[in-house]
LUMDOVO-873623 format. One line per field, with one value per residue (C-alpha): residue number from 1; x, y, z. Coordinates in steps of 0.5 Angstrom, whole numbers, plus 500, padded with zeros to 3 digits. Layout:
<recs>
pos <- (NUM, ...)
px <- (X, ...)
py <- (Y, ...)
pz <- (Z, ...)
</recs>
This chain:
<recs>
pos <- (1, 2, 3, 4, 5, 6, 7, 8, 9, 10, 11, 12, 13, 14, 15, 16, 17, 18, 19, 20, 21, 22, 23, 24, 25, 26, 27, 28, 29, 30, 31, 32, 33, 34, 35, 36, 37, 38, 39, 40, 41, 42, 43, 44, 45, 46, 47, 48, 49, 50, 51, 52, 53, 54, 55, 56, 57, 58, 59, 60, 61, 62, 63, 64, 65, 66, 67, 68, 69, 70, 71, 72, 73, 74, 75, 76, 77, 78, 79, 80, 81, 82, 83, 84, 85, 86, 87, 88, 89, 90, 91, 92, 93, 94, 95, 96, 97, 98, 99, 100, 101, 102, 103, 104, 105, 106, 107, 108, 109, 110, 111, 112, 113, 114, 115, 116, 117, 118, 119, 120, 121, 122, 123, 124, 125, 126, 127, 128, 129, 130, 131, 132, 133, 134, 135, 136, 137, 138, 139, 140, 141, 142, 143, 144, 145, 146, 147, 148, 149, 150, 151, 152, 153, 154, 155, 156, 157, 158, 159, 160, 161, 162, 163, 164, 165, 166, 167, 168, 169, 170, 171, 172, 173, 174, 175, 176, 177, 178, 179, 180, 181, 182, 183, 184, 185, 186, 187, 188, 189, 190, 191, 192, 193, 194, 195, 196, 197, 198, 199, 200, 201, 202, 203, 204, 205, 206, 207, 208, 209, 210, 211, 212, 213, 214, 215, 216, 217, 218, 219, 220, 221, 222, 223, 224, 225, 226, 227, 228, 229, 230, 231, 232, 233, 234, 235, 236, 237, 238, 239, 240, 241, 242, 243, 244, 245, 246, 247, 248, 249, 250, 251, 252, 253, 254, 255, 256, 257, 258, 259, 260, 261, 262, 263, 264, 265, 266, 267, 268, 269, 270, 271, 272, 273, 274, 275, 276, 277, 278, 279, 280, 281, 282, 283, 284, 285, 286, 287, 288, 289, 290, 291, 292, 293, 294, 295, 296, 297, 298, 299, 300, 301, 302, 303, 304, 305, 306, 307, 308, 309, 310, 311, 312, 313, 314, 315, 316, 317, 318, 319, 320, 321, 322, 323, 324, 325, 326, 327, 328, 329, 330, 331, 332, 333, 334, 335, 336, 337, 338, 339, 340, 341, 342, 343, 344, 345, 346, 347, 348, 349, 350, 351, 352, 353, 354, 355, 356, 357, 358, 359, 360, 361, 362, 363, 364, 365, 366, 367, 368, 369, 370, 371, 372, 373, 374, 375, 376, 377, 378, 379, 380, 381, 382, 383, 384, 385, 386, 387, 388, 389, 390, 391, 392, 393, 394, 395, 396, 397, 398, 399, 400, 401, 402, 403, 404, 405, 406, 407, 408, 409, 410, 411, 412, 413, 414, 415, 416, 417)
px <- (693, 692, 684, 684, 682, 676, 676, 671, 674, 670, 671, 668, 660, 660, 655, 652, 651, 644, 644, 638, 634, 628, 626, 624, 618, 618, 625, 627, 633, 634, 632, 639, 643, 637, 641, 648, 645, 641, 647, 652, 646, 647, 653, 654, 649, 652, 659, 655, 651, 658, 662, 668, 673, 675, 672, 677, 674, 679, 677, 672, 665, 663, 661, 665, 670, 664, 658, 653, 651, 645, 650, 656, 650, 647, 654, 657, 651, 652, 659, 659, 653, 660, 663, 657, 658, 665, 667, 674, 673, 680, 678, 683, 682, 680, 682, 674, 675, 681, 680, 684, 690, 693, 691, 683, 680, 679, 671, 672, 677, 670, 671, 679, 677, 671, 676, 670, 671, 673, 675, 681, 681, 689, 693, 700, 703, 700, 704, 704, 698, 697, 690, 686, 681, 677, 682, 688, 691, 693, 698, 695, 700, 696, 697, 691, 691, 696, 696, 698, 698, 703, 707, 706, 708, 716, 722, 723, 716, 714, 717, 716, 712, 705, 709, 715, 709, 706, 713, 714, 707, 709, 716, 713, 708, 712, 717, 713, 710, 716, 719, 712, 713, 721, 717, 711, 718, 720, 713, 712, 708, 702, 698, 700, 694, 697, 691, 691, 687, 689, 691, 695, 698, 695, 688, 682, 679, 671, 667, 670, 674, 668, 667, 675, 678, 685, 690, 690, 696, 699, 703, 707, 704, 710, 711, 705, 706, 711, 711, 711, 702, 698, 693, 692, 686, 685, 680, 680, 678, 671, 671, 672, 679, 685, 691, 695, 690, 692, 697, 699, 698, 691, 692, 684, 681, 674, 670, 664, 658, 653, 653, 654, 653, 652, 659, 658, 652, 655, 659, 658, 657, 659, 664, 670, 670, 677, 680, 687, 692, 700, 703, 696, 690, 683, 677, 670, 667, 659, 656, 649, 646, 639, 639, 643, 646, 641, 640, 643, 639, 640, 635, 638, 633, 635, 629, 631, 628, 621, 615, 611, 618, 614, 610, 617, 620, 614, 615, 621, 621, 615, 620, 624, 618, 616, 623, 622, 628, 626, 622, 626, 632, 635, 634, 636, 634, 638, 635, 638, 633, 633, 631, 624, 623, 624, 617, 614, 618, 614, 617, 611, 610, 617, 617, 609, 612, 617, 613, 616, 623, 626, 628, 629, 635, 635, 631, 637, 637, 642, 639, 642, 643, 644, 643, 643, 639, 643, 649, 648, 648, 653, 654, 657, 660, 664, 665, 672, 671, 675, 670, 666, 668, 669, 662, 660, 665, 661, 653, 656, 659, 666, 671, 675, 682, 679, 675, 683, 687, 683, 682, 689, 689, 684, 688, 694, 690, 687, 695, 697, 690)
py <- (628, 628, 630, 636, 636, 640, 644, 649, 655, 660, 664, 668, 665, 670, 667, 670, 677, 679, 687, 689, 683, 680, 673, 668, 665, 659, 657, 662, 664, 672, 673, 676, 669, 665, 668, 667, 659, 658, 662, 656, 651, 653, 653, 646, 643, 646, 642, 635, 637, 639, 633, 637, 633, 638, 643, 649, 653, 660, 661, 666, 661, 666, 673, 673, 669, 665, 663, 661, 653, 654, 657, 652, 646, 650, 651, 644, 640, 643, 642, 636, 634, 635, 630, 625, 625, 623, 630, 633, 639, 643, 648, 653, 659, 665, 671, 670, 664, 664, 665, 671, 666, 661, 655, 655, 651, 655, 655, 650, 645, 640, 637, 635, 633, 628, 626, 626, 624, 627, 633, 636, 643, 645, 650, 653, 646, 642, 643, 641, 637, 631, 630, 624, 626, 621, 624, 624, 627, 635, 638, 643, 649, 652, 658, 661, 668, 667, 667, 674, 674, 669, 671, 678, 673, 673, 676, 680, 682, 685, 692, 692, 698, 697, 699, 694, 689, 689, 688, 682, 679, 680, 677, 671, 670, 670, 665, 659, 661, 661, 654, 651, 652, 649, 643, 643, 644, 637, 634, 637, 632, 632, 640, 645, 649, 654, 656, 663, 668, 674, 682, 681, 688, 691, 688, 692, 692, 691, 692, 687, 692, 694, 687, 686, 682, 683, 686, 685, 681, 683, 679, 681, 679, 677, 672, 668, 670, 663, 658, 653, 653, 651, 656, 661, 660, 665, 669, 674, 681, 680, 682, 677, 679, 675, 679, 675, 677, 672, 669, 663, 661, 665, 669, 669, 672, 669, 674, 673, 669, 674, 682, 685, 692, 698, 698, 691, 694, 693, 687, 680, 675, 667, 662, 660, 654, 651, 647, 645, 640, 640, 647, 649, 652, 655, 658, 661, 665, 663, 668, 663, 657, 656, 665, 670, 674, 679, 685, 692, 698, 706, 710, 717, 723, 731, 735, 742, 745, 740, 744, 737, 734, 729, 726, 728, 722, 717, 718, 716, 710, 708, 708, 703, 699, 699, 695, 689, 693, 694, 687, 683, 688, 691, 699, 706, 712, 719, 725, 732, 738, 745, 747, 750, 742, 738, 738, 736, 729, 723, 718, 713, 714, 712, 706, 704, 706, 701, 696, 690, 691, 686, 691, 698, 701, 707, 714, 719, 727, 731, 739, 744, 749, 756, 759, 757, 763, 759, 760, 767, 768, 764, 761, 754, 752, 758, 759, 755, 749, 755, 761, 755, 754, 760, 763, 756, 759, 765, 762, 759, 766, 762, 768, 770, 768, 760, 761, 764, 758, 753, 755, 756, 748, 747, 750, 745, 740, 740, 743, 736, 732)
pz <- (542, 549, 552, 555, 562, 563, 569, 573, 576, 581, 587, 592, 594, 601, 602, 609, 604, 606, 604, 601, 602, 607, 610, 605, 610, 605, 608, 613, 610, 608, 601, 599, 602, 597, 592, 592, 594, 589, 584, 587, 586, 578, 578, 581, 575, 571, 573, 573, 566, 562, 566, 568, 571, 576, 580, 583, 589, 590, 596, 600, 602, 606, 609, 615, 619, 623, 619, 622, 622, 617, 612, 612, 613, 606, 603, 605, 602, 596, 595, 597, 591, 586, 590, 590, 582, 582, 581, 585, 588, 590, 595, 598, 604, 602, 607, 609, 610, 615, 623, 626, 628, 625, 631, 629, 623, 617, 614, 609, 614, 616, 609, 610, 617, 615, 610, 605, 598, 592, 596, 597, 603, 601, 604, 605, 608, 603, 597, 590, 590, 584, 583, 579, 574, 569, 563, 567, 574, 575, 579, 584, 588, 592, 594, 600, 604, 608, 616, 616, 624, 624, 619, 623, 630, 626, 629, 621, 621, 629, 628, 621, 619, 615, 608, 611, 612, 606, 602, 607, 606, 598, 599, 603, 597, 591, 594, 595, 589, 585, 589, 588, 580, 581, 583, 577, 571, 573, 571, 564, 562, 567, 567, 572, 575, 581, 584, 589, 593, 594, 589, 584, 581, 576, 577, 576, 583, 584, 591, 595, 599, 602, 605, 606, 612, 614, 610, 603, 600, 592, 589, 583, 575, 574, 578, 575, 568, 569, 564, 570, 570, 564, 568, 573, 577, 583, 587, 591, 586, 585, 578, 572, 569, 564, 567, 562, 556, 549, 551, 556, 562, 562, 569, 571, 576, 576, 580, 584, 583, 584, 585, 592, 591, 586, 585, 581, 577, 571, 572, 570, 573, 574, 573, 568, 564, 562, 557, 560, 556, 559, 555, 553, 557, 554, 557, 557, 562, 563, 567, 568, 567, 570, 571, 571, 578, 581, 578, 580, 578, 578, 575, 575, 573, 574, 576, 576, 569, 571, 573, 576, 578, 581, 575, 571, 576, 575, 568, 567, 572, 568, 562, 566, 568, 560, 559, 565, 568, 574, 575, 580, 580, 586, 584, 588, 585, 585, 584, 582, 585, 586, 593, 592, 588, 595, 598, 591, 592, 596, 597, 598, 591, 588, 592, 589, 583, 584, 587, 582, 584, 588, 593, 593, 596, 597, 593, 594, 593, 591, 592, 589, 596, 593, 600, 606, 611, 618, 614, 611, 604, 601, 594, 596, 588, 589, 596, 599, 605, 608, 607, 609, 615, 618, 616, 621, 626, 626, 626, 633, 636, 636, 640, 635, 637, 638, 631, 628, 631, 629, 622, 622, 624, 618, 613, 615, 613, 608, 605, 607, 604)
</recs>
């Protein structure tokens, strides 16, 4: 029986994300940035320790399009760690990672163009790939975030409106997908791993829509349930999900190595071990090595029925406390008040209470307004966003036919919402 080809499979570093952190004076770096790089750090011992034969990267190293030096040079040497051990590493771009048009060199290009060994930047022009592992070679088909301002630069695609675009760009990708698994039939003997970075429908998607760059591409599942791939390795959706559950080839999203945002709180986090043997792919999901991804924390508490809801506050962060959840963590606190409680709410003692927490991101208030005196006597639950506006039109002494035309204008829009 052939020996599987063991494979490690991760996307979406981002490195540059610095939300929430400070300056780490012992290397100069925001705290938050040390994070994702010492995640990465872990995942790359990981690899050497368990000797995989094959490092896949599915795109998005960084936050923005232009990193500055010090995060390619952190990103770049430790990359290049996997490299040193005799382990290739397949990288393709992510729409993070490509410049605004086609003729600038994506962020991951300086490993093609130093030609270091061991590791592989491909692209839409690179085609189906062979790669040689100790245990035997894998073909690669690689299907990047496309160069939408190219595609965009064709004749079929200038007139084209953003619904007609996106089923352009759809089109464009499930063709050279399909064209690259024509080729990959033809070798049955050898695995075939497609690996993409973009939207595939039915996905679950997470919070890398608040740190999208340019238009998002989908590409139907159907396309990618092919029995051509041995395995579907893609980046792109930050959170980890099989879209082709129980059966083969396995569709994986391996999600992002470290949390962005409370909309990750609940999310795990880290990298995809594979097992991969022509017609056969198994995997295991690891979401740490030496330590988990930063934690995210919210500590909600309704107030309104406290008589001291400042002390009815700290107790309840002090429960949290008790459990070592908020040590390290990065914690917001959301607060249901009545109007009269607010003066009782000090910050200052919120923040000293969670004084072990990594960093606190935010104490939000949410009041119960019942009436507000500028606006008259108004009970907001009830009251329509109509009522409302025209009693803000009258604080303001708006002249009667504007405040009749504009509310008119209002109605009309939000018919249309």
């Amino acid at each position: 029986m052939t020996e599987p080809i063991r494979i490690l499979h991760f996307a979406d570093v981002h490195i540059g994300m610095e939300r929430f952190g400070r300056v780490d004076p012992s290397t100069g770096l925001n705290s938050r940035v040390k994070d994702y790089l010492d995640r990465l750090w872990d995942l790359i011992e990981f690899a050497i320790e368990q000797q995989v034969d094959l490092v896949i990267f599915a795109g998005d190293a960084y936050k923005t399009r232009n990193p500055n030096s010090t995060y390619r040079r952190e990103f770049s040497w430790r990359i290049k760690t996997l490299a040193d051990h005799g382990i290739p590493v397949v990288m393709v771009p992510g729409n993070h990672d490509l410049p605004p048009v086609s003729s600038r060199a994506s962020t991951i290009e300086i490993f093609d163009t130093l030609a270091v060994p061991n590791i592989y930047v491909l692209d839409m022009d690179s085609g189906v790939t062979l790669i040689e592992t100790r245990h035997g070679p894998v073909l690669i088909a690689p299907a990047p975030y496309p160069y939408t301002s190219e595609l965009v630069s064709r004749e079929a695609y200038r007139a084209a409106s953003l619904e007609v675009l996106d089923r352009l760009y759809t089109e464009f990708m499930s063709d050279i997908i399909r064209a690259m698994a024509d080729q990959v039939r033809a070798r049955p003997d050898i695995p075939a791993v497609l690996v993409g970075h973009f939207s595939v429908d039915g996905a679950m998607f997470g919070s890398e829509r608040s740190v999208m760059v340019g238009r998002d591409i989908r590409v139907p599942r159907a396309v990618l349930v092919d029995e051509a791939w041995d395995y579907v390795a893609l980046g792109h959706i930050h959170k980890h999900q099989d879209l082709n559950p129980g059966a083969q080839p396995p569709v994986v999203y391996s999600g992002s190595i470290e949390r962005i945002d409370f909309g990750e709180e609940k999310e795990p986090k880290g990298w995809v071990l594979v097992e991969v043997t022509p017609g056969h792919a198994s995997y295991e999901f690891v979401p740490y090595h030496r330590r988990e991804a930063r934690r995210f924390l919210t500590i909600s508490y309704d107030c309104r029925r406290e008589k001291d809801p400042m002390a009815a506050v700290l107790h309840h962060i002090a429960r949290y406390r008790d459990d070592g959840l908020v040590k390290d963590a990065i914690v917001r606190v959301r607060l249901k008040l009545r109007e009269e409680q607010d003066r009782f709410i000090h910050d200052r003692q919120i923040r000293a209470a969670l004084s072990d927490a990594f960093a606190v991101a935010g104490i939000l208030r949410e009041i119960d307004w019942r009436v507000r005196s500028r606006l008259g006597a108004v009970d907001f639950e009830k009251a329509t966003p109509l009522e409302l506006l025209e009693r803000y039109f009258d604080n303001l002494q708006t002249p009667e036919e504007e405040k009749k035309a504009l509310l008119q204008d209002a109605a009309r829009i939000i018919e249309e919402v």
